[in-house]
N, C-alpha and C positions, 0 to 999 in steps of 0.2 A: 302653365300660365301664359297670359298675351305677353309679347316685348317687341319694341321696335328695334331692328338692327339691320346694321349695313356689311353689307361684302365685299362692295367696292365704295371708290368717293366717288364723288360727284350732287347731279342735283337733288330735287326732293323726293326725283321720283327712286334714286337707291334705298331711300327708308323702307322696309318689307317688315309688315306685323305677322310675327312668328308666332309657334307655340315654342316653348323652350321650358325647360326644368325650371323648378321652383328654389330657389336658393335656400342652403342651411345656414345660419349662425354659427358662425365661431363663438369661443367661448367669451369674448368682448366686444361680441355684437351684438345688433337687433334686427329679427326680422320684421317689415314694416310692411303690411297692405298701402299699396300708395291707392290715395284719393286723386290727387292733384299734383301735376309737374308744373314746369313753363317751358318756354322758348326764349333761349339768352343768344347772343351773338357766336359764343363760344360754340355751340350747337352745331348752326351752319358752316362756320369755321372747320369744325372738326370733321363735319361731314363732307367737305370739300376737300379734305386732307390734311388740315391743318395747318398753322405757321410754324414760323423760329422755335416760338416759345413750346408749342405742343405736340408736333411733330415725331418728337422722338419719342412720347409717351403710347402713339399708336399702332394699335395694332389690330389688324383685321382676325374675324367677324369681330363688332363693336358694337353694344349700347351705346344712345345719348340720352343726355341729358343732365342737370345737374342740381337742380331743385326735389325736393321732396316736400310733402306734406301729407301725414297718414294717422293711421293707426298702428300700435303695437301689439305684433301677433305672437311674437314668441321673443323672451330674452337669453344670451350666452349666459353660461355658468358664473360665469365672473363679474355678469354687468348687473349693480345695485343701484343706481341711478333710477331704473327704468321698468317698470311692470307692463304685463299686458292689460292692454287696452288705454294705455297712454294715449294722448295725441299730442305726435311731433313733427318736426318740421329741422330741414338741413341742407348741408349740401356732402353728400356722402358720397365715395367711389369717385370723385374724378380728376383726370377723366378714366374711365374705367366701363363698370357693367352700363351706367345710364340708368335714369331714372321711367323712362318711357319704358314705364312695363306695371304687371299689376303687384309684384312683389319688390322686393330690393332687401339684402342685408348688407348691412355696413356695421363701422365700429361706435359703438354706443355713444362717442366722444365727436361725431360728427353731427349729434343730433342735438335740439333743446325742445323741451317743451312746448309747444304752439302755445300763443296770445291767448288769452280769454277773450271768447266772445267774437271770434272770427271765424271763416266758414273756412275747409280745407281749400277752396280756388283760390280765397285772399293770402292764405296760408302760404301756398304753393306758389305765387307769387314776388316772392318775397326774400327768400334768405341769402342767394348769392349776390343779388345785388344790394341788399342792404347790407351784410359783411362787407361789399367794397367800400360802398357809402360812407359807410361807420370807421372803417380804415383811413379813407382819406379825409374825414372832416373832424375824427376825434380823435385815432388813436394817432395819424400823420399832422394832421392840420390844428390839433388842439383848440378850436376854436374855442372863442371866451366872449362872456358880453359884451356887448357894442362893436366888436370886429365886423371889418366888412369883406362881404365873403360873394364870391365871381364864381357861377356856377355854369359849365359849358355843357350844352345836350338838357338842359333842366327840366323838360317834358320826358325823356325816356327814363327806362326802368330802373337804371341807376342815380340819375340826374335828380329824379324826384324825391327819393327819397332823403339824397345831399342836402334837398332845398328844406326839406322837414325836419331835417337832424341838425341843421346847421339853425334852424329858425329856433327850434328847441333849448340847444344849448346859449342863446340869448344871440347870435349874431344881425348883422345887418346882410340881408341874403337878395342877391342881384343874380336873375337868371337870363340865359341866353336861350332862345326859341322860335319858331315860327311865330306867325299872324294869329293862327286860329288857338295857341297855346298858352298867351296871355291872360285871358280873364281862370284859366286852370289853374298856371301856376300861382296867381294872386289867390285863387280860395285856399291854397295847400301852404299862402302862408309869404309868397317873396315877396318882398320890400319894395325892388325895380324889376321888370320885366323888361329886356331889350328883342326887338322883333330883329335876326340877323340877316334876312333879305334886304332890311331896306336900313338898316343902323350898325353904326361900326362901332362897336363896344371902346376899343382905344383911343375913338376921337371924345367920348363922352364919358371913361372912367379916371380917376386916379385914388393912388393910394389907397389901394385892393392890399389889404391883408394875406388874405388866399383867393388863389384860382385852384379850383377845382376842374379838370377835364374832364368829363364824361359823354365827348360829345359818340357817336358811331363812325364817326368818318375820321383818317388818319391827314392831317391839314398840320402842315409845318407852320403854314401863318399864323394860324391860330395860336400856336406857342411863343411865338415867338412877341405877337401883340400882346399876347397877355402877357410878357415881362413888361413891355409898355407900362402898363396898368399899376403893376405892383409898386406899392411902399416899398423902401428902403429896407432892404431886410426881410421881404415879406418872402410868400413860400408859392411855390407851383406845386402841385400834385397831379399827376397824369393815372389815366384807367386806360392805359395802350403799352399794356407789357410787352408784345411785339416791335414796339416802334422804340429802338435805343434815342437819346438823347442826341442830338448831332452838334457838331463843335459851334456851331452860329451861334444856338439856343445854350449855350453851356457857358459862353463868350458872354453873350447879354445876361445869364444871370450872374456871373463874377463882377461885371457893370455895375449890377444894381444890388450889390452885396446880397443876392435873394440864392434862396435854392430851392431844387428841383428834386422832386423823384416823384417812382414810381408807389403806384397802389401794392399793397404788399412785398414791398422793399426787393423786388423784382423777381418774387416766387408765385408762381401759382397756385401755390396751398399753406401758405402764410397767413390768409384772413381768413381758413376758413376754423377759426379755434372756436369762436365765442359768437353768439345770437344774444346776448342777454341782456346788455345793453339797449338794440334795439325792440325785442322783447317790450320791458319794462317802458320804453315811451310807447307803443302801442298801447299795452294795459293801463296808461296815465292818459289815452287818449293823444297826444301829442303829434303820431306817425302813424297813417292808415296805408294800405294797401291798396294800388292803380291798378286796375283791369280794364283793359281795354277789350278783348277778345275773348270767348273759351272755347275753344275745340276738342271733341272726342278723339282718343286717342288713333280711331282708324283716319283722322284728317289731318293725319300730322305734317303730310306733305304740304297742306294749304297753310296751315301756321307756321311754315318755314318759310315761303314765299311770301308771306304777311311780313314777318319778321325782315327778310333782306329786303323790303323796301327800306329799312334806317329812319321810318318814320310814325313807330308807334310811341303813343301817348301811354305812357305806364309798359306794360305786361300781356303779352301773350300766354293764357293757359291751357294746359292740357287738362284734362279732365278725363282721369281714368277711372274712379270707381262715382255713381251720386251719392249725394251726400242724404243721410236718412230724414 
């Protein structure tokens, strides 16, 4: 089978589409023909060597990738959840084998069912950033009706989704973005769009329930204005498991009796238990899938350079098998 993999870090151009053996199932896995991956930040991250946070998990030759979205070709002995010819969708293996390839098995418990009524690019889309999504805006942020809720990066892959999950579960949802990303995020649902070129969100907010970060750039100002922001009490949630908390940002939130953390309570495999949540506002309609781009799997180096510019609208996808 095709796979992309690296043997050293560096830029786009170390991705090399290989042939490599076709993975077996364990007996708590599945094996999954991928249709559809993406391109997440974690990606290019890893393929540059990686941070703090993932570094240690590395190790050469490497798969990327971290999304799936497929069909089910073969199940383990053990796994009753899942038959063949399933369609599912995860985020399995990482960081590990990587999803840029036209097979993958992982453990059956990494996977859910695809949405009804969506294509595998939308699919593939979708899961790890809406596990963070859904981590920080319901399982961290509890959001409840009438809260108002401070969403940072709310055009990218992550951000968007906050803005639909948080609009869903009944909040008042205020996003931060470019010029041209306004009238988008209004169709997907936010309340206040602030353009952060030319408006400074702490001159113009207060009494933010939550802030949500999702921005792609690591900006200590940014945390530190959004306590500005915050109620009395209110909560910060950050998506930069890399970037510890620093004593300023720690000081200002005992200030304002608020608190902080990280997206999956500072584990990298923490959110990835459950899809199902987001799932079910999909199939109620509620939470669609952004695509911005799709690339064949032998362009993977172009949708990595798409991707480090830090300024796509939704989701970069890869597109390894069409869809019938």
């Amino acid at each position: 089978m095709k796979a992309i993999r690296i043997h050293e870090f560096g830029g786009p151009e170390v991705l090399k589409l290989e042939e490599v053996e076709r993975p077996v199932p364990a007996a708590d896995e599945l094996l999954v023909a991928v249709y559809a991956s993406s391109v997440n930040p974690a990606d290019y991250v890893i393929r540059q060597g990686g941070n703090e946070a993932l570094r240690s998990f590395l190790t050469l030759p490497l798969g990327l990738g971290l999304d799936v979205a497929g069909i089910v070709e073969e199940t383990g002995g053990e796994v009753t959840d899942f038959k063949k010819g399933d369609k599912v969708y995860g985020v399995p293996n990482f960081p590990g084998d990587g999803s840029y390839a036209d097979y993958i098995a992982a453990k059956a418990s990494q996977f859910s069912l695809m949405p009804d009524h969506i294509t595998f690019n939308e699919a593939g889309a979708l899961p790890s950033c809406a596990l963070i999504a859904w981590n920080g805006i319901v399982d961290l942020g509890n959001v409840q009706p009438g809260q108002r809720v401070l969403i940072h990066g709310a055009a990218g892959g992550v951000g968007n989704l906050a803005v639909q999950i948080a609009k869903a579960k009944g909040g008042y949802v205020i996003g931060t973005a470019s010029a041209h990303n306004v009238d988008f995020l209004n169709e997907l649902g936010a309340d206040e769009v602030i353009d952060y070129n030319t408006e400074r969100f702490d001159e113009l907010l207060r009494d933010i329930d939550l802030v949500f970060n999702a921005t792609p750039g690591r900006d200590e100002s940014i945390r530190l204005r959004s306590v500005d922001v915050l109620k009395e009490g209110g909560l910060f949630v950050c998506t930069h498991l890399d970037q510890p908390f620093s004593a300023d940002f720690l000081n200002a939130l005992t200030r304002k009796n608020a608190t902080g953390t990280l997206v999956g309570g500072g584990s990298v495999t923490t959110y990835t238990s459950s899809l199902s949540g987001t799932t079910q506002l999909i199939n109620e309609g509620k939470v669609k899938a952004v695509v911005s781009n799709v690339y064949p799997l032998q362009q993977v180096a172009d949708a990595h350079r798409q991707s480090e510019t830090k300024h796509v609208r939704g989701k970069i996808v890869l597109e390894i098998r069409k869809e019938n």
